[in-house]
N, C-alpha and C positions, 0 to 999 in steps of 0.2 A: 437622277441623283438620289431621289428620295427611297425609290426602290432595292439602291446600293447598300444605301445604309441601314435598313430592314435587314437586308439580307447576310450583311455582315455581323448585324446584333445578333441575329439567328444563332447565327456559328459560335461566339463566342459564349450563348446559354449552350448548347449544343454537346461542346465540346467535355467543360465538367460534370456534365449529365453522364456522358460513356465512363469517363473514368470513376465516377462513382458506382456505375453498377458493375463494375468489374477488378474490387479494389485488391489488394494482393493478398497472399497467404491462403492459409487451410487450418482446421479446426478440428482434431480430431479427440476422441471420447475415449475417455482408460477407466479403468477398475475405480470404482467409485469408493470414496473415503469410506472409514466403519462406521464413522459418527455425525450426523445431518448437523451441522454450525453455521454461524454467520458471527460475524467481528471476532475470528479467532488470526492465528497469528502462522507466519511460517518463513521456513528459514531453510537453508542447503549445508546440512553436517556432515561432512565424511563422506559426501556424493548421494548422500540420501534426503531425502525430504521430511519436516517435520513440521506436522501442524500441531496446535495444540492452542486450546483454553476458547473462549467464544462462549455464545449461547448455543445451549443444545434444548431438547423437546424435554432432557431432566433439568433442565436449570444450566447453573453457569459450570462450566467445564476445567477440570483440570488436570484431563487425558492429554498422553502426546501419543500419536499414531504418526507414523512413521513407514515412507512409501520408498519400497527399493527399484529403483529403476530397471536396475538388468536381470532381474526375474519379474518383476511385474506384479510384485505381494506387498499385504500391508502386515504390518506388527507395531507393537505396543511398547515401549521404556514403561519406566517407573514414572509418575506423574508431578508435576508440580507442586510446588509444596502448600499452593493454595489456588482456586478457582480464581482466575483471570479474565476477563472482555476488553476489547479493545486496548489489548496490548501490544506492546511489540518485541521483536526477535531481532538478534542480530548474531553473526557467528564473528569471532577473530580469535586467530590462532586454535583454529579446531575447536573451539570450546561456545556454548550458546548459551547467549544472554538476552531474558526475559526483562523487560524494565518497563513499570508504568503500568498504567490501564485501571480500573473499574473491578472493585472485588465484589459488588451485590448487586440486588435486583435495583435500588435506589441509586445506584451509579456513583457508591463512594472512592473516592478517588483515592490513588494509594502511590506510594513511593517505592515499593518493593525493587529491587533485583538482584535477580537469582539466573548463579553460574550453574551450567550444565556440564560433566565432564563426562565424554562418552565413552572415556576407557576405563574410568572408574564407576559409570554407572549411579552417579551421584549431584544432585542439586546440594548449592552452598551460596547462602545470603551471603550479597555484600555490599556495599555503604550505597546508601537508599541514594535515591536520585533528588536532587534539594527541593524540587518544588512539584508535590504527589498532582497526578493527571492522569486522564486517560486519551484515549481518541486522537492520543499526539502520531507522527511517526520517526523513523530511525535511519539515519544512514553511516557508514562505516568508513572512515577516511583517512589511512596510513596507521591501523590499527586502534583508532580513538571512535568512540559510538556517538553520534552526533544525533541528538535529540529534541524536537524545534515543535513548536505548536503545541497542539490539545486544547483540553479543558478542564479546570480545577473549582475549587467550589469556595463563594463566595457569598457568605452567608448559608441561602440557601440554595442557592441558585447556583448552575452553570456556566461559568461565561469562560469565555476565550483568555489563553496566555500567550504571548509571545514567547516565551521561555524559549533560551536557546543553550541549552547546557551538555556541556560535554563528557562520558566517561573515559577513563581511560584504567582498561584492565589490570595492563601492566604495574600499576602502582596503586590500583583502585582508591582513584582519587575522582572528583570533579573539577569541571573549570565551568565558567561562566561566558559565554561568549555573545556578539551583535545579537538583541534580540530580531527574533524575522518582524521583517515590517510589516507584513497583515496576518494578524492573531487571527487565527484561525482551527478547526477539530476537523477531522476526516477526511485530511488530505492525504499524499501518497508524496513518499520522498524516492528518490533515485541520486546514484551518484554515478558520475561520469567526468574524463577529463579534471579528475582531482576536485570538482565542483559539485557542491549537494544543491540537486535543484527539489524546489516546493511545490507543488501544482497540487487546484483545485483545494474543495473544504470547504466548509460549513461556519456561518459565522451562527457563534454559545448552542451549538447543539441544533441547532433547527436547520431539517435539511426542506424548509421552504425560501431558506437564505443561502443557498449555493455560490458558489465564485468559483471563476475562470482565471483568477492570480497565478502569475508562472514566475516567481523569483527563484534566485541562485545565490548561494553563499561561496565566496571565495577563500579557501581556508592562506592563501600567499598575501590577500590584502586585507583581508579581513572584515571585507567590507559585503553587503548585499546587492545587487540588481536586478532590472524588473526583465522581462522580455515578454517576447508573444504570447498574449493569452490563451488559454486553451478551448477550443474552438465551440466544446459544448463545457457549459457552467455546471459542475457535479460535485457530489462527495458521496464517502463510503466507496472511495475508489483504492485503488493498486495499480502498483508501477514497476516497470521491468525496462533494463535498457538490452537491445537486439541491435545489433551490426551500427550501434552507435546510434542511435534513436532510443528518444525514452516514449516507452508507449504505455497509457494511461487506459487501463481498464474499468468498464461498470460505473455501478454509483445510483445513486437515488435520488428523487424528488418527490413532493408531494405529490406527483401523478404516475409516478412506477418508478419502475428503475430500468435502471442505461444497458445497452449492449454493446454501444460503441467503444471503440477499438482505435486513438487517434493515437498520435506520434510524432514529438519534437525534436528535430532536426538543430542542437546547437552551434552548427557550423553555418547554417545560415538563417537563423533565429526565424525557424518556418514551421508549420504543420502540415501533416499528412494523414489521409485518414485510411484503413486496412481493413480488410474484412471484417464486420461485426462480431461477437461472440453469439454461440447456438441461441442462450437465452441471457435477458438479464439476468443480474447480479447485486446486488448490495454488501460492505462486509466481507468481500470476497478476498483471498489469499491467494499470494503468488511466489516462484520462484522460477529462477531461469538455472536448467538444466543443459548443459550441451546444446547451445542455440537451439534451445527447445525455451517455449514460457509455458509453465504449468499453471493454472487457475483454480483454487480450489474451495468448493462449499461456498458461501456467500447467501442471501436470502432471496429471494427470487419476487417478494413484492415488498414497498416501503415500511421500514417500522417495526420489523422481526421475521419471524419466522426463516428457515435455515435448511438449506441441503445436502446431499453429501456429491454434489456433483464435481468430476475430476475431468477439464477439459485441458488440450494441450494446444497451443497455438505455433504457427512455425511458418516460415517464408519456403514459399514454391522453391 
């Protein structure tokens, strides 16, 4: 009997060992950005891709470079109307909206957003976001820009907001809504199933204080919940949701940065974990093209420094 059950435990270490070394997808390498960054921002305009603002090796950036899928080139817009970090992007109705982030080397926080119109070629300020931050992120829900976390400046210090504030283009207005329950910077927002879920982040800037927090905002009840943690504690990540899974990329801690590749399942409140990415990332940007996830630039070790690396991820 005692032999049984050895050899049963066997099986059951056994078994998540194989599927971990053989987890799904493919990763393959495209035409590398023009511009080596990390904490810059990106977004899908008109079928193309557009990064823009970050640290670069001249300082802080306020290039948009712009990758056309079906030829395979990059090109350049006119640029922002001022150098950006840890901003964010969002597109509704054709049009890109830059809000938030860190305009210096000192990490001052700002309120800026700025419309991008890509038929006219043309950035236009419009009414600041109420409470300046950076390191926050963004998701998009029945055309309203939902913008939750970061970090703003308190005294002199950095500390975390719950801020949960809403734009809305159409009237360029704000509304105020449930703050997220754990304040938190450098986490990675996705929306899905009409729900903006949170995962991961950094509590006031220190990414030796990482979290694994995976809430959801309900915009029908208006209320927050918590669900499955996310299986590695990270920040300086990105998120993409693929065939109904939101799958959480990269991130940092004081002893490197992440490669891993995990993915939550909101229909059965579960994780899964998919082939790693080629290398870590910190700061890294992302968009999903035609069930394709684009990855792009990010730092490759804690604390700065930035590449111009352009990988694509995608199910067998």
């Amino acid at each position: 009997m005692k032999r049984f059950f050895i050899i049963l435990l066997a099986g059951i270490f056994v078994f998540p060992l194989i599927s971990e070394a053989n987890p799904e997808g493919t990763w393959v390498e495209l035409s590398p950005t023009p511009v080596k960054r990390t904490e810059s921002s990106s977004a899908l305009v008109d079928g193309k891709i557009y990064v823009l603002g970050g640290f670069t090796p001249k300082g802080i950036s306020s290039k948009v470079d712009v990758w056309h899928p079906e030829s395979g080139t990059w090109s350049r817009i006119i640029p922002l109307p001022r150098g950006l970090h840890h901003t964010t992007a969002s597109v509704v109705d054709g049009k890109l909206y830059v809000i938030g982030g860190f305009d210096s080397g000192t990490w001052r926080p700002v309120a800026v957003n700025y419309e991008y119109d890509p038929e006219i070629h043309r950035w236009t300020a419009k009414a600041p976001m109420p409470t300046a931050r950076g390191a926050h992120s963004a998701g998009v829900i029945d055309g309203k820009i939902h913008l939750v976390g970061g970090a703003h400046r308190k005294l002199v210090r950095l500390v975390n907001t719950p801020a949960h504030e809403v734009y809305d283009p159409e009237t360029n207005t704000w509304e105020t809504f449930a703050p997220i329950p754990t304040a938190r910077d450098h986490l990675a927002v996705s929306v899905t199933g009409g729900k903006l879920f949170a995962i991961g982040g950094r509590v006031d800037v220190d990414y030796n204080n990482n979290l694994d927090v995976n809430e959801s905002y309900d915009t029908k009840t208006g209320k927050w919940n918590r669900h499955a943690p996310l299986p590695t504690a990270r920040s300086g990540i990105t998120s993409q949701v693929l065939n109904g899974l939101i799958h959480v990329f990269g991130g940092e801690s004081g002893k490197g940065t992440f490669v891993e590749n995990e993915a939550y399942d909101p229909s059965t409140n579960k994780w899964k974990t998919f082939k790693s990415m080629p290398s870590g990332r910190h700061g890294l940007a992302s968009v999903l093209w035609k069930d394709e996830i684009h990855i792009l630039t990010g730092g490759p070790k804690p604390g700065g420094g930035g590449s111009n690396t352009h990988f694509v991820f995608k199910l067998d």
